[in-house]
C-alpha positions as CSV (number, residue, x, y, z in Angstrom):
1,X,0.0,0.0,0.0
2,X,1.6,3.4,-1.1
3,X,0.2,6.9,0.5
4,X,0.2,10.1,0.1
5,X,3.0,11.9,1.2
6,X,2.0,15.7,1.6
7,X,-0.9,18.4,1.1
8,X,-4.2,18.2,1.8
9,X,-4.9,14.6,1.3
10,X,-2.2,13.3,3.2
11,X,-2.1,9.7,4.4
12,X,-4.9,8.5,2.4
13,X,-3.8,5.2,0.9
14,X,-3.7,4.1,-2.6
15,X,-3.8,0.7,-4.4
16,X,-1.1,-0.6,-6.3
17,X,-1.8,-3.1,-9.0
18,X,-0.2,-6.2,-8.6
19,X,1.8,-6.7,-11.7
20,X,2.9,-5.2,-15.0
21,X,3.7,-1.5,-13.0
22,X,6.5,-0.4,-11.0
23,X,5.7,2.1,-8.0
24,X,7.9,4.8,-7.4
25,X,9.0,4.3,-3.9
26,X,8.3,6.6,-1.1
27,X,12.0,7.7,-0.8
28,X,12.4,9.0,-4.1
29,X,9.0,10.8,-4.1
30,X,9.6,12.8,-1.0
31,X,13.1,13.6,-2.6
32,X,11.3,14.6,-5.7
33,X,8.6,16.1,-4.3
34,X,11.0,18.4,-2.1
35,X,13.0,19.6,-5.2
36,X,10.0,20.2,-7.2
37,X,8.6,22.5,-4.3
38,X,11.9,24.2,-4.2
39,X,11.4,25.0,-7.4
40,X,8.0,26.2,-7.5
41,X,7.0,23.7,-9.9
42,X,3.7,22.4,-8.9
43,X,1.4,25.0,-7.3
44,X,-1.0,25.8,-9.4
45,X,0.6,23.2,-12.3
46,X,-1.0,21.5,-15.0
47,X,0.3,18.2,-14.2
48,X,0.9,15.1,-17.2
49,X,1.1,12.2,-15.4
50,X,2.3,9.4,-18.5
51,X,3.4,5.0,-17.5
52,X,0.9,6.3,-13.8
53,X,0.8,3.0,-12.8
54,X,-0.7,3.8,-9.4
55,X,-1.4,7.0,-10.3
56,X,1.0,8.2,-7.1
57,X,3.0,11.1,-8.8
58,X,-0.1,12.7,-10.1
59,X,-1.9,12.1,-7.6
60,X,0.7,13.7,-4.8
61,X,0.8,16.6,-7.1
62,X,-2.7,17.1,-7.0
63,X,-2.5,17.1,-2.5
64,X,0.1,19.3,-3.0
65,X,-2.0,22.1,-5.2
66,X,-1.9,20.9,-8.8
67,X,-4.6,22.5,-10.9
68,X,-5.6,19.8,-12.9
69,X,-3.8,16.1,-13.7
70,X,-4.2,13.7,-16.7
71,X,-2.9,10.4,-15.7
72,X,-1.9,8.3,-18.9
73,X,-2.3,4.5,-18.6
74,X,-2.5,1.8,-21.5
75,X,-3.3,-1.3,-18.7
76,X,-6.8,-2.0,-18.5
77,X,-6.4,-3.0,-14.7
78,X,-3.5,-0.1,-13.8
79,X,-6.2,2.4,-15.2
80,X,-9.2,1.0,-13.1
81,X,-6.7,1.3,-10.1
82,X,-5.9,4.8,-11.2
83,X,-9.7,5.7,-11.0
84,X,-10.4,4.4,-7.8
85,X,-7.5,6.2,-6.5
86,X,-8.4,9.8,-8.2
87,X,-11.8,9.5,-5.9
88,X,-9.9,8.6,-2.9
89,X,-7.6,11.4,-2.8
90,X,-10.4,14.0,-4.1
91,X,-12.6,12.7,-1.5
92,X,-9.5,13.3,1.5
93,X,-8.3,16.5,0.2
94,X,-11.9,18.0,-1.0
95,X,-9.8,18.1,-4.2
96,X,-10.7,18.1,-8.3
97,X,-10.9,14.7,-10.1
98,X,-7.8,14.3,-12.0
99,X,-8.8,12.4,-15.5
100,X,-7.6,9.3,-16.6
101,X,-7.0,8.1,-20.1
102,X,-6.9,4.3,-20.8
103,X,-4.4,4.8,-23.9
104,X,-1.1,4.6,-24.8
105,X,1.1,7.3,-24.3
106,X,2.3,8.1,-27.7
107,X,-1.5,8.1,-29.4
108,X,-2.8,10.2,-26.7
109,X,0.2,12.7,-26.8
110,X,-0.9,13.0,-30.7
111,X,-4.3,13.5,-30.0
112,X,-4.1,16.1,-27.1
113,X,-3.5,19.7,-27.2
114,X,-1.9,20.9,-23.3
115,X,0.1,22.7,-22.7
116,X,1.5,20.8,-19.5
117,X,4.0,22.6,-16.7
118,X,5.2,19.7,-15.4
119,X,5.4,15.7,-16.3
120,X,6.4,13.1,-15.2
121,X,7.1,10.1,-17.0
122,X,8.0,6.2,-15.6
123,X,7.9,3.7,-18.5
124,X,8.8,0.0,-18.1
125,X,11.9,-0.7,-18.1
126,X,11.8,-2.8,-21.1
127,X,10.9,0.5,-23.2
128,X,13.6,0.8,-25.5
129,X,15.7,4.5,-26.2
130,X,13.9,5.2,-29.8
131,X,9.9,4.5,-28.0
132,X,11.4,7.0,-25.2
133,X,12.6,9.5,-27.5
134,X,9.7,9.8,-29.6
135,X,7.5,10.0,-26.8
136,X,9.7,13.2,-25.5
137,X,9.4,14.8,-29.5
138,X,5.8,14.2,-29.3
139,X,5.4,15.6,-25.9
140,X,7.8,18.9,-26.6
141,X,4.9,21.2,-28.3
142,X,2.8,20.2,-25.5
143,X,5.0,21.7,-23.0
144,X,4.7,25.6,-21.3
145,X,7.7,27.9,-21.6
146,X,8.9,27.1,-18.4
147,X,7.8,23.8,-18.0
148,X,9.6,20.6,-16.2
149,X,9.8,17.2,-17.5
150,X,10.7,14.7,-15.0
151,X,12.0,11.1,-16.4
152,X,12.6,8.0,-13.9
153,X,14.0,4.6,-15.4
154,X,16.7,2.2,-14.5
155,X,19.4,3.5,-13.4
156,X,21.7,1.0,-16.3
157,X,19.7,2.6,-18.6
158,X,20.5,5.0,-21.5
159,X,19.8,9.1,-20.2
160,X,16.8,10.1,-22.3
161,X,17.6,12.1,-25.6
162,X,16.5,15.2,-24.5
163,X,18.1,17.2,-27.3
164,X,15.6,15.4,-29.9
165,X,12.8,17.0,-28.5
166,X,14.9,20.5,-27.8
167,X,14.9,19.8,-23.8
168,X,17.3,20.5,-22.3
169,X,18.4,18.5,-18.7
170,X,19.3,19.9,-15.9
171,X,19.7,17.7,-13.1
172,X,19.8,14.0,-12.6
173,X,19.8,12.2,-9.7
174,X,19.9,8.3,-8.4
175,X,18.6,6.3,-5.7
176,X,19.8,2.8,-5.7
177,X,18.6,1.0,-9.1
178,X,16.4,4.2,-10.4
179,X,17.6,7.6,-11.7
180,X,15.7,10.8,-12.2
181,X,16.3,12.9,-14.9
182,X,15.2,16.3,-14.9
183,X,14.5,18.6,-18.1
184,X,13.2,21.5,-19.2
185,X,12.3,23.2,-22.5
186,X,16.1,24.5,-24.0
187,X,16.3,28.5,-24.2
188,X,16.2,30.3,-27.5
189,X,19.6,31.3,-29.1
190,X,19.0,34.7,-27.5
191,X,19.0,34.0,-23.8
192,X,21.5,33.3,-21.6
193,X,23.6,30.1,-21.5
194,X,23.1,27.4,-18.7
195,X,25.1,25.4,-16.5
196,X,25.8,22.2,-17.2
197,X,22.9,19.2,-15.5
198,X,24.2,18.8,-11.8
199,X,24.9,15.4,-11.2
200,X,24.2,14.0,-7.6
201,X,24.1,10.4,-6.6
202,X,22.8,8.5,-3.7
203,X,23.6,5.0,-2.7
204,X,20.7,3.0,-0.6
């Protein structure tokens, strides 16, 4: 059983499905969660939730003062699980209904409009680079100016081609087996140039 972390609907519990998902742990979304309140990043947020599994990252946004979530979810069972979840944490936080999408993430990013300030994104692991990278190019237009794009996968695996989809990252971070990348739209030729992604990495 996974809860909520923070906000307004803290503690209530969520279902997990029982296979073919991979929650994020509670470790690395109070990390996350932290950073991403450090940065401003969710009051207020339009919130893409794509892979939600459980639903938690959307749903923690949305106790934490999310506008609106869309929670993405191909499973038949993992989006059922999703539902039920979106009523629990609207009922404990006297929240909005997020809305879930039983779809894959690469039709619905062609078929929606956004735009999104902030998304997270948590594909299997068995998602090979060029499904990961057209799923960034597709989501890129959908994006706000200032938007954050927040990818967790294996830590073995490949970092996600941000530059296809003109991201660019800015900090990545791991936690035992899983890494977070963090991106954002890249500047225009006439703005100032960044720093290079911070790197930080934290054993179990």
């Amino acid at each position: 059983m996974t809860r909520i972390i923070a906000g307004s609907a803290r503690g209530a519990r969520l279902e997990v499905p029982s296979s073919g998902t991979r929650p994020t742990s509670d470790r690395v979304r109070e990390s996350l969660f932290g950073a991403l309140e450090s940065l401003s990043a969710i009051a207020g947020a339009r919130v893409l939730d794509l892979y939600a599994g459980s639903g938690a990252l959307g749903l923690e946004s949305l106790s934490r003062g999310a506008s609106s979530v869309e929670f993405v979810e191909r499973g038949r069972q993992a989006a059922a699980i999703v539902r039920r979840n979106v009523g629990v944490v609207a009922k404990a936080g006297a929240l909005p209904l997020g809305r879930v999408h039983e779809s894959t993430v690469h039709a619905f990013l062609q078929r929606t409009t956004g735009p999104f300030d902030l998304v997270f994104t948590d594909p299997p692991y068995d998602l090979d680079d060029a499904a990961m990278t057209a799923d960034l190019v597709a989501l890129a237009p959908l994006l706000s100016s200032d938007a954050v794009v927040v990818v967790e996968r294996a830590r073995r695996s490949t970092p996600p081609d941000f530059g296809a989809a003109n991201l660019e990252q800015f900090r990545e971070k791991s936690y035992g087996d899983t890494t977070l990348w963090w991106a954002e739209p890249a500047a225009d030729e006439s703005s100032e140039p960044v720093d290079q992604p911070a790197i930080e990495s934290q054993s179990r």
